[in-house]
ROSE-4610 file (N, C-alpha, C; in Angstrom, 1 decimal, always signed):
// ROSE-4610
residu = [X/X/X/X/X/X/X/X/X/X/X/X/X/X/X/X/X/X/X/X/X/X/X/X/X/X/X/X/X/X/X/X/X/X/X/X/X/X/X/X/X/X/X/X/X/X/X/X/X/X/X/X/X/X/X/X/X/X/X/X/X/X/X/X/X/X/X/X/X/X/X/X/X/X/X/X/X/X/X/X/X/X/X/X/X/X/X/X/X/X/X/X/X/X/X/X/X/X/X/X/X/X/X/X/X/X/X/X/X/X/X/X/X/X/X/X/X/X/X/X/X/X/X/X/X/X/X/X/X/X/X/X/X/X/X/X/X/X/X/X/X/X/X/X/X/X/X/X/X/X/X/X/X/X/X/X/X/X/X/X/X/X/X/X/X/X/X/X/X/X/X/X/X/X/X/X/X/X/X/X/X/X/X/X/X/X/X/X/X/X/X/X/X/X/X/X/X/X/X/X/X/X/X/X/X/X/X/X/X/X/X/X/X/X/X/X/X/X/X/X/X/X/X/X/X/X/X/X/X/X/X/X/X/X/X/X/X/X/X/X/X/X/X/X/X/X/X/X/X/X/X/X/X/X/X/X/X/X/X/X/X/X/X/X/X/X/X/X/X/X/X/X/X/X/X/X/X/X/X/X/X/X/X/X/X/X/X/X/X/X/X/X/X/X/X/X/X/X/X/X/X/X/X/X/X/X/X/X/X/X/X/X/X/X/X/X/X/X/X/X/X/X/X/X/X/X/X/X/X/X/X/X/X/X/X/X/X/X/X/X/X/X/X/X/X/X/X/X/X/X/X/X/X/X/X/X/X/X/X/X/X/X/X/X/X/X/X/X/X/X/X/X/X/X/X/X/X/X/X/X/X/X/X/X/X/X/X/X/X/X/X/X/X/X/X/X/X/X/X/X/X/X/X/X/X/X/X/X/X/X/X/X/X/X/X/X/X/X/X/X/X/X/X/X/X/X/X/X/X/X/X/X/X/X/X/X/X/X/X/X/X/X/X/X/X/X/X/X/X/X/X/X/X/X/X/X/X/X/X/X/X/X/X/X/X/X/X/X/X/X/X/X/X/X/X/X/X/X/X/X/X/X/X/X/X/X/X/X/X/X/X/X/X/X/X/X/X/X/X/X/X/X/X/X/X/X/X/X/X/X/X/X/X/X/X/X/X/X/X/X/X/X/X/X/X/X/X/X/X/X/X/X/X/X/X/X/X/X/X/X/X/X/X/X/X/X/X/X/X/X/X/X/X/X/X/X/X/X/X/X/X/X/X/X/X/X/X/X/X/X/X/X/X/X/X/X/X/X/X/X/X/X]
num = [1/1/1/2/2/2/3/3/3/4/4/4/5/5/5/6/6/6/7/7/7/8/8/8/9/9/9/10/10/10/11/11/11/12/12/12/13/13/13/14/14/14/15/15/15/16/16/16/17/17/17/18/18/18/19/19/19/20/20/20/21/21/21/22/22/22/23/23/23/24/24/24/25/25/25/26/26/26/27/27/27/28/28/28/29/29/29/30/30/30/31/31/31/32/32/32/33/33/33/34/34/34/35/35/35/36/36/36/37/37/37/38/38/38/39/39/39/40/40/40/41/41/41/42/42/42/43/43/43/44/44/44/45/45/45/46/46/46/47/47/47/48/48/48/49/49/49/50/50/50/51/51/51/52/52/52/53/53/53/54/54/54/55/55/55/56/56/56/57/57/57/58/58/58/59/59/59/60/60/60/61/61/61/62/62/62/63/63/63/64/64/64/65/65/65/66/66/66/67/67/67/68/68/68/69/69/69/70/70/70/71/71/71/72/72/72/73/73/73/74/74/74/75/75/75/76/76/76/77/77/77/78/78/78/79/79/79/80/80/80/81/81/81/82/82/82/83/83/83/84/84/84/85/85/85/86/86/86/87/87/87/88/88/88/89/89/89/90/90/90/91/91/91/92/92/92/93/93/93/94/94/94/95/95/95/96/96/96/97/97/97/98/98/98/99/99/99/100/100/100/101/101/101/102/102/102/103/103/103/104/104/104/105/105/105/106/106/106/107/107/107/108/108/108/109/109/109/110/110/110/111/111/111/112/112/112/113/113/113/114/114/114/115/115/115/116/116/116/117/117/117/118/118/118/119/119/119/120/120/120/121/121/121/122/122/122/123/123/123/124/124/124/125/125/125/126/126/126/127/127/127/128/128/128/129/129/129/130/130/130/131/131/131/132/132/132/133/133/133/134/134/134/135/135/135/136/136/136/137/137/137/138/138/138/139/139/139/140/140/140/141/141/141/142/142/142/143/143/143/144/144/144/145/145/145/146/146/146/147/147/147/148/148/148/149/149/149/150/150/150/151/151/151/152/152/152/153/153/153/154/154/154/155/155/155/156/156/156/157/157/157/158/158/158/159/159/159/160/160/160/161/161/161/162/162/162/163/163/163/164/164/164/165/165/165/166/166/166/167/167/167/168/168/168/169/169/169/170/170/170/171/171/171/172/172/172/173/173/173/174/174/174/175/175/175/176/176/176/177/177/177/178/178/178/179/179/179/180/180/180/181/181/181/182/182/182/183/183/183/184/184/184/185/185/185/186/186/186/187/187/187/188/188/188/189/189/189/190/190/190/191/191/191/192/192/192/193/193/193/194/194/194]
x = [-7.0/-6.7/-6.7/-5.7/-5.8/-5.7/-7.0/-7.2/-6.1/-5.9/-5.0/-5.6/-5.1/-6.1/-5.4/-4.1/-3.8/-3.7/-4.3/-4.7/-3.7/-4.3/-3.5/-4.8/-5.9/-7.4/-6.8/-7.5/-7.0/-5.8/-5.1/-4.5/-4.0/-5.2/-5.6/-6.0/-6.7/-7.1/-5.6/-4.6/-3.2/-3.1/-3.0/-2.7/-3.9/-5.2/-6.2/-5.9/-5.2/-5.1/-4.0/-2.7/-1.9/-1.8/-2.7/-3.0/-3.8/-5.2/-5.7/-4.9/-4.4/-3.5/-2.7/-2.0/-0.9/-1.7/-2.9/-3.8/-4.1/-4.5/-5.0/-4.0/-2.7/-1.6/-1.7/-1.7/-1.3/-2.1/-3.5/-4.3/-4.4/-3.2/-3.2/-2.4/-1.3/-0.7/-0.8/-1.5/-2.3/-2.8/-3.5/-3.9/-3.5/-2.2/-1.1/-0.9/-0.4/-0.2/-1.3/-2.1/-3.3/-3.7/-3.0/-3.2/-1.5/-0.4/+0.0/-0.1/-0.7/-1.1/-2.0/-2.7/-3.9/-3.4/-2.3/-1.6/-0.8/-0.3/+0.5/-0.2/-1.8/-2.0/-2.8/-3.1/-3.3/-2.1/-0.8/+0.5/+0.6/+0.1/+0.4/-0.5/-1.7/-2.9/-2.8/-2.4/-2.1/-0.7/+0.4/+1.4/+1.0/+0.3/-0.8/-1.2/-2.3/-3.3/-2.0/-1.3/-0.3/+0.3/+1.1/+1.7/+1.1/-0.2/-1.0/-1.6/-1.7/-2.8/-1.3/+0.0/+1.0/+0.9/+1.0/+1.5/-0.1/-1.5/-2.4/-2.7/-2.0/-1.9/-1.0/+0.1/+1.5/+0.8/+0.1/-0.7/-1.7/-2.0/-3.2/-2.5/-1.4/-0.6/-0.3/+0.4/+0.9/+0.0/-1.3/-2.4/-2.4/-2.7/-3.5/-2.0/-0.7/+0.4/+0.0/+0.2/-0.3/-1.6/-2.3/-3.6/-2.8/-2.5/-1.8/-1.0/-0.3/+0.2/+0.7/-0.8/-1.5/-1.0/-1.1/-0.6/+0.7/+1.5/+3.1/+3.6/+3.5/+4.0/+5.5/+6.5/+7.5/+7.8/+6.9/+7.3/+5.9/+5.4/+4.5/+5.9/+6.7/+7.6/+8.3/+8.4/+8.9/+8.1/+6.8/+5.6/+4.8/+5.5/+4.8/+6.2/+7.6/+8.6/+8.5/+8.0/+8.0/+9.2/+9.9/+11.0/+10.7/+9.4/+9.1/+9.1/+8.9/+8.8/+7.0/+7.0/+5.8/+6.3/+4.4/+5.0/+5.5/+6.3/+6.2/+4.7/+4.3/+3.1/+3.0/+4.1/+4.1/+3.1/+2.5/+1.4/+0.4/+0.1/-1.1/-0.6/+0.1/+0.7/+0.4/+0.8/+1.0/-1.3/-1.7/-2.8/-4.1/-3.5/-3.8/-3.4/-2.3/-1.8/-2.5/-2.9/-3.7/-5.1/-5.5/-7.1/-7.2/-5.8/-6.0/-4.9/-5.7/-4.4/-3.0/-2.4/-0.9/-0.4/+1.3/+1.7/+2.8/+2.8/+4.1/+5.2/+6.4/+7.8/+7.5/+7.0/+6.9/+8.6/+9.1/+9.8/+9.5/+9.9/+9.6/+10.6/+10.1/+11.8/+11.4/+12.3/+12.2/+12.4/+11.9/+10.9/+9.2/+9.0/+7.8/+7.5/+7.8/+7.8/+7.7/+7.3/+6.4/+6.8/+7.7/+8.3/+7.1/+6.4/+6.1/+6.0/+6.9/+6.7/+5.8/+4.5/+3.7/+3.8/+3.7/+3.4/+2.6/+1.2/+0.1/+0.4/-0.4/-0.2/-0.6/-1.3/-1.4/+0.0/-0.3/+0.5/+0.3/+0.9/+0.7/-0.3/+0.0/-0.8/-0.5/-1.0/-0.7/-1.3/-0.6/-0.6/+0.3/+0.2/+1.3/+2.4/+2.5/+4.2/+4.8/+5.6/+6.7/+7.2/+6.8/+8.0/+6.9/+5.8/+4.9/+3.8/+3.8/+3.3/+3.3/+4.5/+5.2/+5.6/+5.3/+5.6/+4.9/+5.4/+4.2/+4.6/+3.9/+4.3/+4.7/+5.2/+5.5/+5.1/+4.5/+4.0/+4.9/+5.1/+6.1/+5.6/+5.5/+4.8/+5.8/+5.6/+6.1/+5.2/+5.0/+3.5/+4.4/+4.1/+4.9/+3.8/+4.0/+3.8/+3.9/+3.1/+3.7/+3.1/+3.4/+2.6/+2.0/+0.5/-0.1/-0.2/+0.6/+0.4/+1.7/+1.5/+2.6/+2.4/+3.3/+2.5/+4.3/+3.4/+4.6/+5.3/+6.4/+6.5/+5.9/+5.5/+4.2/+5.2/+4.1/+4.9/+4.5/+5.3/+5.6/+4.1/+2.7/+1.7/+0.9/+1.3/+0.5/-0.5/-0.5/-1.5/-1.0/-1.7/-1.1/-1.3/-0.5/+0.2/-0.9/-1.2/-1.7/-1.5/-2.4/-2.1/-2.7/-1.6/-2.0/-1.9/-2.9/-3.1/-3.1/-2.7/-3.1/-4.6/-4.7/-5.8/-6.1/-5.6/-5.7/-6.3/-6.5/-7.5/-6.6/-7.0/-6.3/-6.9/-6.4/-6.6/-6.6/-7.1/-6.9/-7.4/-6.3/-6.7/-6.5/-7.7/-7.8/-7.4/-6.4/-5.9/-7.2/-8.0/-9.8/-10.3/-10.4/-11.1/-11.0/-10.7/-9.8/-11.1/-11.9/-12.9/-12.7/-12.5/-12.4/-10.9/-10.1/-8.8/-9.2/-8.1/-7.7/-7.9/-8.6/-8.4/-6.9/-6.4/-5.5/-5.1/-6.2/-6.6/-6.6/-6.4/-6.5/-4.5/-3.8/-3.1/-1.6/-1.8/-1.1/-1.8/-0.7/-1.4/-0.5/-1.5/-0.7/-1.0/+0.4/+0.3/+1.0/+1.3/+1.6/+3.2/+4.3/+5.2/+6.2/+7.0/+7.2/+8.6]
y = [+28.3/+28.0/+29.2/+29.5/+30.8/+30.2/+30.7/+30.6/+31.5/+30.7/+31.7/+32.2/+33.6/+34.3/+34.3/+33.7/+33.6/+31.6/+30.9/+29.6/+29.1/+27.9/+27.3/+27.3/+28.0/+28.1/+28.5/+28.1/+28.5/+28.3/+27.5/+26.5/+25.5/+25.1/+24.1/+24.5/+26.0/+26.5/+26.4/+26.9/+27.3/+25.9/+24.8/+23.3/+22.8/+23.3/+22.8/+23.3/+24.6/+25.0/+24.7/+24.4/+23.6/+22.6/+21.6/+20.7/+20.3/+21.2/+20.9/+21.5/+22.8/+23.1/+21.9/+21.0/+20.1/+19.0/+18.6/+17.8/+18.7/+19.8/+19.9/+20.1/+20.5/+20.3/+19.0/+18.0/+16.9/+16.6/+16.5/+16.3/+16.8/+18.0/+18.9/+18.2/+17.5/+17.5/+15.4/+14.7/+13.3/+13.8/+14.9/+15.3/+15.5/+16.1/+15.9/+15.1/+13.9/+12.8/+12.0/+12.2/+11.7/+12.3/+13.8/+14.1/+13.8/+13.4/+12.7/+11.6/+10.8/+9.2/+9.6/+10.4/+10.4/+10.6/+11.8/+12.2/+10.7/+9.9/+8.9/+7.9/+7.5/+6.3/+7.1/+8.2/+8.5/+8.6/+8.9/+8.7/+6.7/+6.3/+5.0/+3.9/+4.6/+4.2/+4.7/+6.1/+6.1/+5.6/+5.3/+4.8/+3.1/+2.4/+1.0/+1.3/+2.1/+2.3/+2.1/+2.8/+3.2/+2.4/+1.6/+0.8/-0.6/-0.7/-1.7/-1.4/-0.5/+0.3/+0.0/+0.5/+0.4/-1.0/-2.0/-3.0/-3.9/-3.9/-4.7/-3.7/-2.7/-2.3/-3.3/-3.4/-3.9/-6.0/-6.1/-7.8/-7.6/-6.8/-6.2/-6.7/-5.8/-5.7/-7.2/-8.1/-9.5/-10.1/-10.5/-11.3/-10.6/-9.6/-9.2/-9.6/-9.5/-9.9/-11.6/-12.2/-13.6/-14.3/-13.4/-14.0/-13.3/-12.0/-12.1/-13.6/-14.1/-14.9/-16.5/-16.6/-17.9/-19.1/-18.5/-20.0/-19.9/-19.4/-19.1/-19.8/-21.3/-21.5/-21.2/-21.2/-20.7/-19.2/-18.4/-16.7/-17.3/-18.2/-18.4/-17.8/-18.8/-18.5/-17.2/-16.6/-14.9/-14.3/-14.4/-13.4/-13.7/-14.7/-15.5/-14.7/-14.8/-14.2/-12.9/-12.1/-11.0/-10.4/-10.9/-10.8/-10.3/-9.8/-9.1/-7.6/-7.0/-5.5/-4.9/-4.4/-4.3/-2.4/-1.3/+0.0/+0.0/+0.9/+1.4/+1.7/+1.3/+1.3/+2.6/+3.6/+4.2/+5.4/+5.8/+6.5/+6.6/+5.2/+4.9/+5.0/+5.2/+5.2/+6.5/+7.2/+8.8/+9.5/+8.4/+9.0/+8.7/+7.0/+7.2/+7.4/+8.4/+9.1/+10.1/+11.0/+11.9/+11.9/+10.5/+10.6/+10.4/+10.3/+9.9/+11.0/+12.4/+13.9/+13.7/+13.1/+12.6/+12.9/+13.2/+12.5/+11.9/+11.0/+9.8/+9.7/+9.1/+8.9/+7.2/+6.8/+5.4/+5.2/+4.1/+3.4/+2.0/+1.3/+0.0/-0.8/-1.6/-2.9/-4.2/-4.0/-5.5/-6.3/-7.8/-7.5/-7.4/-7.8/-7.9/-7.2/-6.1/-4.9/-3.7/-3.1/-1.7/-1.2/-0.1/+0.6/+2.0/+2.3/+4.0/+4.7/+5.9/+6.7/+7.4/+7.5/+8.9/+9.8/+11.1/+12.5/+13.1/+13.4/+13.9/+15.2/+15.5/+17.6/+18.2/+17.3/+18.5/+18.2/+19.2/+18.8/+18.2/+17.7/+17.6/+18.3/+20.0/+20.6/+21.2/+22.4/+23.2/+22.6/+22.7/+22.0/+22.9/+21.9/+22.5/+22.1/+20.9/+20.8/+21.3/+22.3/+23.6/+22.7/+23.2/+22.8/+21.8/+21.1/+20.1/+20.9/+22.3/+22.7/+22.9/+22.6/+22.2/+20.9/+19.9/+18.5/+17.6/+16.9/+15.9/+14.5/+13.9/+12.0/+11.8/+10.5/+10.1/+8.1/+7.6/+6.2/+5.3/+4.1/+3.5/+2.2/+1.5/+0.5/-0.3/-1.4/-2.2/-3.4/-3.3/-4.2/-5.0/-6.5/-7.2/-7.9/-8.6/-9.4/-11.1/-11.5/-13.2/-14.3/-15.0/-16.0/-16.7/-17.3/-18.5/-19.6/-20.0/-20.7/-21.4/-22.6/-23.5/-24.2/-24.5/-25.3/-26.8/-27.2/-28.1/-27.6/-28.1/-28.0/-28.2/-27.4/-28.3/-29.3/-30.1/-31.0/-30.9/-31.5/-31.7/-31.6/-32.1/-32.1/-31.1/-29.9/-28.3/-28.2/-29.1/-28.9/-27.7/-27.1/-26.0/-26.8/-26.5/-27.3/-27.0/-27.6/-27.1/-26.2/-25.8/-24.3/-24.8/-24.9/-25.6/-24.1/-23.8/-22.4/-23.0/-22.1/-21.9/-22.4/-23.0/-23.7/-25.1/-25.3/-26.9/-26.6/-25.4/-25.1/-25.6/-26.3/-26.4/-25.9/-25.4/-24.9/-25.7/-26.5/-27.2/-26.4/-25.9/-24.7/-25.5/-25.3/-26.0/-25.0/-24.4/-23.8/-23.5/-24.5/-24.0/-23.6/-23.2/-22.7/-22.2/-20.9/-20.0/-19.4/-19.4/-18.9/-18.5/-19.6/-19.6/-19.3/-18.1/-18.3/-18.1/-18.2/-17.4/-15.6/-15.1/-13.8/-13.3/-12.2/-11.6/-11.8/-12.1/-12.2/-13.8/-14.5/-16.3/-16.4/-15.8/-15.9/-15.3/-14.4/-13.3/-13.2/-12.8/-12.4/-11.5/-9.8/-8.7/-8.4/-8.2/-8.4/-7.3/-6.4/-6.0/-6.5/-6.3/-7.3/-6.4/-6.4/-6.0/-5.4]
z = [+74.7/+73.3/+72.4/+71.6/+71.1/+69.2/+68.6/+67.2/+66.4/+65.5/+64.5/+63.5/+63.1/+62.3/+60.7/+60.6/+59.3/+59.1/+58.9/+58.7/+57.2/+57.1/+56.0/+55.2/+55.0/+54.6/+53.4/+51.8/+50.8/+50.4/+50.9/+50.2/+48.7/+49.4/+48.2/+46.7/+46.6/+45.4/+44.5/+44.8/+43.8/+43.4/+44.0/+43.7/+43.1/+43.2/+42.6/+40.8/+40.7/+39.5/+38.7/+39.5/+39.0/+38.4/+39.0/+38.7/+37.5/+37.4/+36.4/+35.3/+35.3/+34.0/+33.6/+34.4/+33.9/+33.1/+33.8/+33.1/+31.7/+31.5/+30.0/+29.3/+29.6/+29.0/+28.4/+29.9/+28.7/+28.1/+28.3/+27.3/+25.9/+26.5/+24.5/+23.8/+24.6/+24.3/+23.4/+24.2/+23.7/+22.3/+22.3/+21.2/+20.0/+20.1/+19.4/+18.6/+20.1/+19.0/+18.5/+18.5/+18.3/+16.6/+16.7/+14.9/+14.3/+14.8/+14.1/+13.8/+14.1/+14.0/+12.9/+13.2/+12.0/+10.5/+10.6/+9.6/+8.9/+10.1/+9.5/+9.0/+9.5/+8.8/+7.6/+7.4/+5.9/+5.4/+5.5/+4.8/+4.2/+5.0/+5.0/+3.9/+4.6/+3.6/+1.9/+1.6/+0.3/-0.1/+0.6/+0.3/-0.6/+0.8/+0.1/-1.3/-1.3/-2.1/-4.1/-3.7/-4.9/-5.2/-4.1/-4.7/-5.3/-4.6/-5.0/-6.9/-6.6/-7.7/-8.8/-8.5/-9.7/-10.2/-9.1/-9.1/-9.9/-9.4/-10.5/-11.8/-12.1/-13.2/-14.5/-13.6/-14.5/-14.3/-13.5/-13.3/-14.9/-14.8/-15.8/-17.4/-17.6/-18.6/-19.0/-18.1/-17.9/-18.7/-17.8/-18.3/-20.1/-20.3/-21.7/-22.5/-21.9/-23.0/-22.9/-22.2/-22.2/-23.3/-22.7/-23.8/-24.8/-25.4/-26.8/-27.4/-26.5/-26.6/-26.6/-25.9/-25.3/-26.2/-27.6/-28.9/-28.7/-27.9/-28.5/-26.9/-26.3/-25.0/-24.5/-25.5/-25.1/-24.6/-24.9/-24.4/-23.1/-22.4/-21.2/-20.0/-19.9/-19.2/-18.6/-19.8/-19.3/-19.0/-19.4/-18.9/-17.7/-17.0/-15.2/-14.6/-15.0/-14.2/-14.4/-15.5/-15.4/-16.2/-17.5/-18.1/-19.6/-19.0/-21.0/-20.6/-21.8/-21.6/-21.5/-20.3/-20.2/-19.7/-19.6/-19.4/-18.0/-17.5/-16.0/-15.7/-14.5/-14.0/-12.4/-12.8/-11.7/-11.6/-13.4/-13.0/-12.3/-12.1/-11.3/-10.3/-9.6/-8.2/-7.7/-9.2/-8.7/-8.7/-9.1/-9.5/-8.1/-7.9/-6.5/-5.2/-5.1/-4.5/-4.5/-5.6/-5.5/-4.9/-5.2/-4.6/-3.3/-2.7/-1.2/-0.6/-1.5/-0.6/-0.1/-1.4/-1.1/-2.4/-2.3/-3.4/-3.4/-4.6/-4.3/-4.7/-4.8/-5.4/-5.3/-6.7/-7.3/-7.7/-8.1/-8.4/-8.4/-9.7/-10.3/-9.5/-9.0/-8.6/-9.6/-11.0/-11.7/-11.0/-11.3/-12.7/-12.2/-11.0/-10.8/-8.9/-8.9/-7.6/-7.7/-6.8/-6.9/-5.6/-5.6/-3.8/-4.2/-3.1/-3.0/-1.6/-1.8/-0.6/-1.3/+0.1/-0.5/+0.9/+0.6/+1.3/+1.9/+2.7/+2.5/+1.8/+1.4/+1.2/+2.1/+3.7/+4.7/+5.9/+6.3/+7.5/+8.7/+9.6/+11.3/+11.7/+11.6/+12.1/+13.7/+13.6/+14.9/+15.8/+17.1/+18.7/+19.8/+20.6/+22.1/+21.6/+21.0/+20.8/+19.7/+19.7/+19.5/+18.0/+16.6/+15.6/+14.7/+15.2/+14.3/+13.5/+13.2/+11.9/+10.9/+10.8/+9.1/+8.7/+10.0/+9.6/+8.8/+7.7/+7.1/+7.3/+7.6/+7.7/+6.2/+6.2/+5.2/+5.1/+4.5/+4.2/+3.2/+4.1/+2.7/+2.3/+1.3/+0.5/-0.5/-0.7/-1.5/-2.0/-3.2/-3.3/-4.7/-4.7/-5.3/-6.5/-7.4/-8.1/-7.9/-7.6/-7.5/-8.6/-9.7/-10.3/-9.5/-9.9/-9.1/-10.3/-11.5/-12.4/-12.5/-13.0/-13.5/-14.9/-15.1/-16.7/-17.0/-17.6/-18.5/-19.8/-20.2/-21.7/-23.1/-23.5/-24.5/-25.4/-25.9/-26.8/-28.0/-29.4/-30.4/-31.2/-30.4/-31.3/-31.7/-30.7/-31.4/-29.6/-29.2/-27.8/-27.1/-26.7/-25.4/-24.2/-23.3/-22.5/-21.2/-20.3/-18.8/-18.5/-17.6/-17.2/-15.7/-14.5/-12.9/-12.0/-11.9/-10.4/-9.2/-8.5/-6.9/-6.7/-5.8/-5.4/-6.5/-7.0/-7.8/-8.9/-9.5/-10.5/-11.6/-12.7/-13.7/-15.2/-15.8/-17.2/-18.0/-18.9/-20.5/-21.8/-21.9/-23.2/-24.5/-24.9/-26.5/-27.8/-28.7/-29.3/-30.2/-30.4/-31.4/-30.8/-29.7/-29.0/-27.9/-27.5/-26.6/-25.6/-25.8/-25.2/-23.6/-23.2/-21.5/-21.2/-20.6/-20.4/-18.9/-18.0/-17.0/-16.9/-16.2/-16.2/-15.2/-15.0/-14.5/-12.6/-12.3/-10.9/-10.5/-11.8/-11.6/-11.9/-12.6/-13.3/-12.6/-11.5/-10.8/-9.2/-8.6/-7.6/-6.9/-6.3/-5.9/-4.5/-3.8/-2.4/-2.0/-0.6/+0.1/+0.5/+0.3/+1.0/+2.2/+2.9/+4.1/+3.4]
């Protein structure tokens, strides 16, 4: 039997290292996406934050025009649809945008909606994959306005009329005596919508 003196011995080492490189590649490369996801649900989360923040601002406004108004049942109606003149509420948008290292492009959707793209200010961030260090996500939001109130027509005797919420709550507002209203959070309600 005659041994051979050049073997297939050492072999394995070049494929041992091939291999693991391809592994940390991809692992650089999981990583990756792993800081864009990160980047995007902070794009996302201040996108929320803003448009919510515009939208119980302008809920805010509603309620305090209402109690101005509380004796006057006929202007009830445009201030539950959202048909009075209240401010744009997109500062607040832009403010909590800021506090969540973003900033945003607010826009009002009458009469009762709130769109915002927000930005991070950082970026993606350097990696293996070629071109994602100047990338920023981008977060998009639409946070709406909904009434949870209903009422009747008041009648002829001076009474202010019912005031019926979500959840069966009902109001009986006595004109002598205003004391108890609905706050803004009983009166409105601000949501997320798709």
């Amino acid at each position: 039997m005659r041994v051979r003196r050049y073997g297939d011995s050492g072999q394995a080492f070049p494929i041992y290292i091939t291999v693991v490189g391809g592994l940390l590649f991809l692992a650089l490369a999981y990583l990756a996406v792993g800081q864009a996801a990160v980047n995007r649900n902070g794009a996302q989360t201040a996108a929320d934050a803003a448009a919510l923040a515009a939208a119980m601002n302008t809920r805010d406004e509603l309620a305090d025009l209402w109690v101005q108004d509380v004796r006057d049942p006929t202007k009830w109606l445009d201030i539950f649809q959202g048909h009075v003149d209240v401010a744009d509420s997109c500062w607040r948008a832009d403010q909590l945008a800021a506090q969540n290292d973003a900033t945003a492009r607010c826009a009002s959707d009458p009469p009762l909606a709130y769109e915002v793209d927000a930005v991070p200010n950082k970026t993606v961030g350097d990696s293996v994959v070629p071109g994602t260090e100047n990338l920023k996500s981008t977060g998009h939001a639409r946070a709406v306005i909904d009434s949870l109130c209903t009422f009747s027509p008041a009648g002829d005797d001076g009474a202010l009329p019912e005031l019926t919420c979500k959840g069966g709550r009902i109001w009986r507002l006595d004109p002598a005596d205003l004391s108890d209203l609905p706050g803004p959070e009983d009166l409105f309600d601000v949501h997320l919508a798709d």
